[in-house]
C-alpha beads as a LAMMPS data file, in Angstrom:
LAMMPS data file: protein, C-alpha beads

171 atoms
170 bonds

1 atom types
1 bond types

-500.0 500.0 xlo xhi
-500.0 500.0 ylo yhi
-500.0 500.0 zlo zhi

Masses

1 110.0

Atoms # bond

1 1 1 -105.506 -0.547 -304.417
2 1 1 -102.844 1.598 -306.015
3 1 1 -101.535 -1.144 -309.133
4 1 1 -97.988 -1.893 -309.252
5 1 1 -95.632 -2.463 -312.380
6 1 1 -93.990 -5.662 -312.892
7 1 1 -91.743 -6.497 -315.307
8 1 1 -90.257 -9.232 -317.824
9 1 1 -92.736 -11.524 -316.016
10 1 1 -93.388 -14.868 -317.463
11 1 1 -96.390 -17.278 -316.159
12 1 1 -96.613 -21.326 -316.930
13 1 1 -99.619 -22.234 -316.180
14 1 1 -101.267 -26.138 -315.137
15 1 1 -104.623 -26.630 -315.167
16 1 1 -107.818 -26.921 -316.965
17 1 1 -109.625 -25.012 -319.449
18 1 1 -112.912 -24.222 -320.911
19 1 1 -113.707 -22.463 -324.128
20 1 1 -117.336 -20.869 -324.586
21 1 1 -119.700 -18.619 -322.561
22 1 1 -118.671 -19.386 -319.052
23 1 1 -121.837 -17.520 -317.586
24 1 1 -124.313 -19.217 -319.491
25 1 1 -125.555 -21.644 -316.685
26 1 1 -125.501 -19.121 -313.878
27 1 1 -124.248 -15.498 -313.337
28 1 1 -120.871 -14.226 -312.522
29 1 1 -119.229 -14.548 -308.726
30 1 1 -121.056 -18.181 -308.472
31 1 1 -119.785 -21.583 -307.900
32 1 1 -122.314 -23.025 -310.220
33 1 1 -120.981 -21.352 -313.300
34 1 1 -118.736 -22.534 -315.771
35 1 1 -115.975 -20.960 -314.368
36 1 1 -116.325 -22.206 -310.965
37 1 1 -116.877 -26.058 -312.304
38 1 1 -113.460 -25.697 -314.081
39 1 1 -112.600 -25.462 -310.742
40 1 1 -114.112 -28.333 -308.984
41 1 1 -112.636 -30.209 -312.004
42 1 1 -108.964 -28.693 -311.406
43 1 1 -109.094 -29.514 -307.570
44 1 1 -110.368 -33.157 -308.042
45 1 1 -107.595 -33.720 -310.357
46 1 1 -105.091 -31.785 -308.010
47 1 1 -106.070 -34.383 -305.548
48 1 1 -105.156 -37.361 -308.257
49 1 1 -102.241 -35.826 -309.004
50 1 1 -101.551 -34.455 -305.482
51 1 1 -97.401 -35.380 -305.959
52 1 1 -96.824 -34.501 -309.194
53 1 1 -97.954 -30.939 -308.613
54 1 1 -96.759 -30.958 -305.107
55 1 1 -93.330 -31.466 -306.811
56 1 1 -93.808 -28.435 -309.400
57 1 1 -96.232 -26.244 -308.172
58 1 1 -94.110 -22.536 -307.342
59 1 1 -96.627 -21.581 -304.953
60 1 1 -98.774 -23.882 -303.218
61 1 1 -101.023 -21.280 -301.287
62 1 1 -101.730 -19.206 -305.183
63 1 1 -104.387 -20.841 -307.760
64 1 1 -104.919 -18.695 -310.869
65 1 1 -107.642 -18.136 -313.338
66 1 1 -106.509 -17.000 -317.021
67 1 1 -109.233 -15.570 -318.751
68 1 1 -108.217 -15.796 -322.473
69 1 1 -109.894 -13.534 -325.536
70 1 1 -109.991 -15.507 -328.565
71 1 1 -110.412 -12.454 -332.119
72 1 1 -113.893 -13.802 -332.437
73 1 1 -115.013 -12.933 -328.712
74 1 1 -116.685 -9.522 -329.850
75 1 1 -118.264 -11.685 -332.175
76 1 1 -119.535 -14.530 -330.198
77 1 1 -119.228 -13.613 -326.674
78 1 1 -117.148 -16.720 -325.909
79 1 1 -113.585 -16.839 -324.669
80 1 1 -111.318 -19.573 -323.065
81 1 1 -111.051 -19.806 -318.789
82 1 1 -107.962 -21.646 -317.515
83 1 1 -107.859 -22.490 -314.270
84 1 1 -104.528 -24.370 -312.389
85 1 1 -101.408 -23.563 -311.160
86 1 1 -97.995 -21.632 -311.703
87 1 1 -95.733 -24.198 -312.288
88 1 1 -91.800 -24.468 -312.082
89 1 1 -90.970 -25.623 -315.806
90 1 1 -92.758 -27.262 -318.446
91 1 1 -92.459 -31.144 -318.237
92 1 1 -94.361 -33.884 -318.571
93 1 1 -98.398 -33.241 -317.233
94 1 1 -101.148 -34.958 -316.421
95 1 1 -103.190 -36.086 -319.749
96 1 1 -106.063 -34.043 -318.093
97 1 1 -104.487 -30.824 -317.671
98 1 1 -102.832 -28.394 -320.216
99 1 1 -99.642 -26.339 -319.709
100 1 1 -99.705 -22.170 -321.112
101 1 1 -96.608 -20.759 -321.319
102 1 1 -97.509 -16.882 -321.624
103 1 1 -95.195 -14.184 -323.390
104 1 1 -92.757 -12.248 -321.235
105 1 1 -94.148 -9.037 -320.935
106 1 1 -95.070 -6.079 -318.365
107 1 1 -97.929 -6.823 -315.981
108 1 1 -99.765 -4.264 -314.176
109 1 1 -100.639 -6.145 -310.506
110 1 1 -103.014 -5.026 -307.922
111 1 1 -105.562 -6.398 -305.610
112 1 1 -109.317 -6.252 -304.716
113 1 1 -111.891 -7.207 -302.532
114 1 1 -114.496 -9.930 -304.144
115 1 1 -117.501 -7.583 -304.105
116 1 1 -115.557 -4.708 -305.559
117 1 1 -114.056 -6.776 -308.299
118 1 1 -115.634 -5.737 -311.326
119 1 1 -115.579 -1.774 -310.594
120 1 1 -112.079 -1.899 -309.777
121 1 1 -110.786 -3.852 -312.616
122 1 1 -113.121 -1.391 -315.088
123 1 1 -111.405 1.578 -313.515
124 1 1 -107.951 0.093 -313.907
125 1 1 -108.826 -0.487 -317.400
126 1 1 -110.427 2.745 -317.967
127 1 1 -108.089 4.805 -315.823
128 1 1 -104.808 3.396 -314.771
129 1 1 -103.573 2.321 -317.361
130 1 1 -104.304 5.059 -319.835
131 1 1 -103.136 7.755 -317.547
132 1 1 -99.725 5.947 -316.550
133 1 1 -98.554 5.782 -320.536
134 1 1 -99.355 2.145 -320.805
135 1 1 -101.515 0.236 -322.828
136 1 1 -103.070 -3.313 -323.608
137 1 1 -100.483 -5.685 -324.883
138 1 1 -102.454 -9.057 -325.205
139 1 1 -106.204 -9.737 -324.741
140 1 1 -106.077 -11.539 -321.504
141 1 1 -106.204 -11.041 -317.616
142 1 1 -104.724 -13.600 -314.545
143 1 1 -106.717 -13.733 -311.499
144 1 1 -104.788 -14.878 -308.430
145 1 1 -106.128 -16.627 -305.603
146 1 1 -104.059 -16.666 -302.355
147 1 1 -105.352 -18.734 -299.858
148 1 1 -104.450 -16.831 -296.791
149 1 1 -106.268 -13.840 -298.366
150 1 1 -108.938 -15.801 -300.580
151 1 1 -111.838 -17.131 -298.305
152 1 1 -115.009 -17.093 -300.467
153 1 1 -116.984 -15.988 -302.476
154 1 1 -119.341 -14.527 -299.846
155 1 1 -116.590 -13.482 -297.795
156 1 1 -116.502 -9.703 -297.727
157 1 1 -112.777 -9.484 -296.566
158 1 1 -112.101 -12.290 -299.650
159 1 1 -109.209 -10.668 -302.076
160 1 1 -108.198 -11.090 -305.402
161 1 1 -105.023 -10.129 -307.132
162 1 1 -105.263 -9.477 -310.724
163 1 1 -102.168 -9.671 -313.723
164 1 1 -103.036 -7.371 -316.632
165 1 1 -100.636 -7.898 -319.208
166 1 1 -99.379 -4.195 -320.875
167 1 1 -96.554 -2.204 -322.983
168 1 1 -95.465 1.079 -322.865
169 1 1 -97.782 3.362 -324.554
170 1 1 -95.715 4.781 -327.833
171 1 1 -94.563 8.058 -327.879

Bonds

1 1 1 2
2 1 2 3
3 1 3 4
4 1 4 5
5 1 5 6
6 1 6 7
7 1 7 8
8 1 8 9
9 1 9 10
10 1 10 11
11 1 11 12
12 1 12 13
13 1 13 14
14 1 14 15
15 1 15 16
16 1 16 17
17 1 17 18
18 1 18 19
19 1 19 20
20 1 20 21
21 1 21 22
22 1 22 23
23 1 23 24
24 1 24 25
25 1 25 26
26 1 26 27
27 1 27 28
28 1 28 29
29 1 29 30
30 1 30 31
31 1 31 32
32 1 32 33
33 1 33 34
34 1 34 35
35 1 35 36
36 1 36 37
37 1 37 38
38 1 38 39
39 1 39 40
40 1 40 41
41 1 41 42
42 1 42 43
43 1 43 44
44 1 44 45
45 1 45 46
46 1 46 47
47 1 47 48
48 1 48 49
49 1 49 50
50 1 50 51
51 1 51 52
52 1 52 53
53 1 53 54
54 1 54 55
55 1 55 56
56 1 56 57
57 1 57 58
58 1 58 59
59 1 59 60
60 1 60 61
61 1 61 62
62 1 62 63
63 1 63 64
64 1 64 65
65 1 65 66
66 1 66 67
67 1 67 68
68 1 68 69
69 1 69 70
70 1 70 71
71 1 71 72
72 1 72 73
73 1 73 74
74 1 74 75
75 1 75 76
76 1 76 77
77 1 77 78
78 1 78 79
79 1 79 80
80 1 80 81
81 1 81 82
82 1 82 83
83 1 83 84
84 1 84 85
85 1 85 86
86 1 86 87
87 1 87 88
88 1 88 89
89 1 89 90
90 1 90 91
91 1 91 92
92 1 92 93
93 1 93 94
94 1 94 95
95 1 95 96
96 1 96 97
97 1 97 98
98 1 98 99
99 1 99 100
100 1 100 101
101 1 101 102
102 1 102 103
103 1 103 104
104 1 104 105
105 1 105 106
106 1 106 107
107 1 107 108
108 1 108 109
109 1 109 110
110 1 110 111
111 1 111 112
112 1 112 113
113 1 113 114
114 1 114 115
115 1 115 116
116 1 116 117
117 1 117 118
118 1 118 119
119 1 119 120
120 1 120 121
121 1 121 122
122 1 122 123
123 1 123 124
124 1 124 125
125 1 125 126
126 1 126 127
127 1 127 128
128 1 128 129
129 1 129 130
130 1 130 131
131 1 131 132
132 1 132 133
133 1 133 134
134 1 134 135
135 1 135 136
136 1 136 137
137 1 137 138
138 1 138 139
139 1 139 140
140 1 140 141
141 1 141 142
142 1 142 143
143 1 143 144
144 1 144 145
145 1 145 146
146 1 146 147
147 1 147 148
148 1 148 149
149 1 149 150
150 1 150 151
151 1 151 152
152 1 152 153
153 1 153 154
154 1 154 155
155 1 155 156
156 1 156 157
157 1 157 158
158 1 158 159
159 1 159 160
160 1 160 161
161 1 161 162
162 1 162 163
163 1 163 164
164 1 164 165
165 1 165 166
166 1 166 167
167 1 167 168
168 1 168 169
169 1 169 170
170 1 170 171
């Protein structure tokens, strides 16, 4: 799991969102969350709107999940989820959905397992990044879903890539 740096990286995003506490129905890593029935909702309307995004989806096997820190999170414990698509170019989008354009920046990209998820991310976090002279930039994080690596969330062999955005650390 040794992160990798990529550069001048810009993401549009398709898809749904939710704003509030997505774990307040059920815990994290569950289908019955908030989080996972942004989901459902994204891949019913996927299915509606199976040739528009056919036509401008980059990457057909990749589904991402933005997870979005408004300033009053530390305050309220609520933050946005998006869940969709990379998309080609902005143009016109299903009334449902909603397009994020997110700044060009650095990313720092690696990949976990499902059940190691939250250890490895808190170590990249805590670790990495600090100790490779970089630093938060924005206060968000892309999950990436590939479907020839993705396979569950009970899957034990089920991986995750993750996109946190950073800058140089000054000098």
């Amino acid at each position: 799991m040794e992160p990798s740096i990529i550069s001048d990286k810009v993401f549009n995003l398709m898809g749904c969102v939710f704003y509030g506490d997505p774990f307040h129905s059920a815990q994290e890593w569950s289908y019955e969350n908030e989080i996972g029935k942004v989901w459902e909702r994204f891949m019913n309307l996927s299915q509606k709107y199976a040739s528009l995004i056919t036509r401008i989806n980059k990457n057909p096997k990749v589904g991402y999940e933005l997870h979005l820190e408004p300033e009053e999170y530390n305050e309220t414990g609520k933050y946005y989820i998006m869940v969709g698509v990379e998309v080609l170019e902005s143009i016109e989008i299903p009334l449902e959905m909603f397009l994020k354009i997110l700044p060009k920046t650095i990313y720092i990209h690696f990949t976990t397992k499902v059940k190691t998820a939250d250890r490895e991310v808190q170590k990249v976090y805590a670790d990495w990044i600090p100790n490779n002279g970089f630093e938060d930039v924005y206060p968000y994080m892309i999950e990436s879903y590939h479907s020839d690596r993705y396979k569950g969330l009970d899957d034990l062999e089920s991986e995750i890539d993750w996109y946190i955005p950073v800058k140089k650390k000054a000098s």
